[in-house]
Legacy VTK file of the C-alpha trace (Angstrom):
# vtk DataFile Version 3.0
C-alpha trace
ASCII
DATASET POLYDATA
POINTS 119 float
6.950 103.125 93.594
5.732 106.564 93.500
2.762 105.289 96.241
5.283 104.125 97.984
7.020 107.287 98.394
3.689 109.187 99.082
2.954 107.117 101.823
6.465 107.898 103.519
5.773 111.630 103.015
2.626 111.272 104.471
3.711 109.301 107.382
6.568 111.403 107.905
4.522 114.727 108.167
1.813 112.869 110.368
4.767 111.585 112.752
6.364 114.606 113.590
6.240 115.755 116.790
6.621 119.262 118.460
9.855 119.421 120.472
9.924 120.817 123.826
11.486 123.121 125.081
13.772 121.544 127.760
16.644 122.066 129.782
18.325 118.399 130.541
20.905 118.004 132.955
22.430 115.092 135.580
22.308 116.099 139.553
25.275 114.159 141.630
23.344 113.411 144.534
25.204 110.206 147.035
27.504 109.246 144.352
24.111 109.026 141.729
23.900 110.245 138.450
19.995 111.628 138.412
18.820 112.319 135.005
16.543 115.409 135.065
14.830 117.485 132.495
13.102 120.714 133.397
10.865 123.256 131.573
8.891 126.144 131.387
8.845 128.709 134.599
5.448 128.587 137.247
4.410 126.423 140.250
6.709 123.413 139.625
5.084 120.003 139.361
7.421 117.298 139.958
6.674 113.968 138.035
7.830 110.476 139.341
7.377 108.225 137.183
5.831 104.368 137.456
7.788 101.395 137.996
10.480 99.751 135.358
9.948 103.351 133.373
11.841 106.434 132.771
11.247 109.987 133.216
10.210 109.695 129.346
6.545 108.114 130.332
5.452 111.986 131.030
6.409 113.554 127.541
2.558 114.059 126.791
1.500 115.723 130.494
4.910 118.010 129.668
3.547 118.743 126.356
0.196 119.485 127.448
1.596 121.414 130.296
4.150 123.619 128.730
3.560 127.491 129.013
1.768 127.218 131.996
3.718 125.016 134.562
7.253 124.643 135.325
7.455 120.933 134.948
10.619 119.147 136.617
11.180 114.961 136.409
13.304 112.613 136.771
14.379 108.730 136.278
14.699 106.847 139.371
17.884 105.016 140.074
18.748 102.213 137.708
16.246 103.463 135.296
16.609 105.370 131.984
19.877 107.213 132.002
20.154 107.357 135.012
23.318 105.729 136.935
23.468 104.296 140.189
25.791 103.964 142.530
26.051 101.432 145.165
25.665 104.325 147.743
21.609 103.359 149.722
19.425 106.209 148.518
15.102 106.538 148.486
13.401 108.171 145.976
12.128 110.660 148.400
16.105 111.896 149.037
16.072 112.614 144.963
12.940 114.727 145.258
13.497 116.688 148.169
16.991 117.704 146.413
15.247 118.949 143.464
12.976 120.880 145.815
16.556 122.321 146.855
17.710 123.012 143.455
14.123 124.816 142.366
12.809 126.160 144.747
9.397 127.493 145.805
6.878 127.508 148.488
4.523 125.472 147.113
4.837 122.298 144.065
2.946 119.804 143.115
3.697 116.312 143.245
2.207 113.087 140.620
3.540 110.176 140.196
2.038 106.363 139.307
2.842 102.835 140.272
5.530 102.810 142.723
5.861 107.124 142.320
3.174 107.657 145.305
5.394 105.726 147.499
7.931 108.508 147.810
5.953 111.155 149.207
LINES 1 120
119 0 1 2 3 4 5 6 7 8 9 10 11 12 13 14 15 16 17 18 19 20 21 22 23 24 25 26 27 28 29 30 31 32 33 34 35 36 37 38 39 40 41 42 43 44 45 46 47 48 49 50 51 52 53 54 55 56 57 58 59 60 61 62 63 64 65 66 67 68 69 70 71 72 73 74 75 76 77 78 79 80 81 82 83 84 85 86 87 88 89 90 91 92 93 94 95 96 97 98 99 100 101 102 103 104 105 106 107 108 109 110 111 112 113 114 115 116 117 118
């Protein structure tokens, strides 16, 4: 039993993981619900994430990132938490809102998959 119990400590303290330092919030954008989570202040790199995935597939760039980059992503509608409406939208409408909402004259864009295809 007590190996047991060291092996939970030991997996516990090797599974932790930093939190970051995030500000989360939903954008109404054509009846949408956007899910967006922002950190960290500098040229802003927006992050579109790959196909049948959430905004969550770019915790380890954001983690790597932090300090140095404002980083600013999103889920796509229908995906993660965001909701959609029945309202037509493109993925390239989302980003050039959040453009709006931070600006600055220059960002950077990455994305994956289907994430190019909104440029």
């Amino acid at each position: 039993m007590r190996q047991f119990l060291a092996f939970i400590l030991v997996l516990t303290a090797c599974c932790k993981t930093s939190k970051l330092a995030e500000k989360e919030r939903f954008i109404v954008l054509n009846e949408h619900k956007i899910h967006v989570k922002t950190s960290d202040n500098g040229l802003p790199i927006i992050f579109v994430h790959g196909g049948y995935l959430d905004l969550e597939m770019w915790n380890a760039q954001v983690k790597e990132l932090k300090g140095s980059y404002q980083t600013i992503r999103f889920s796509d509608l229908g995906h993660g938490r965001t909701i959609r409406s029945k309202t037509k939208m493109y993925g390239y409408e989302i980003i050039n809102e959040l453009t709006n909402i931070y600006p600055n004259d220059k960002s950077v864009l990455v994305g994956l998959s289907w994430g190019p295809c909104y440029a």
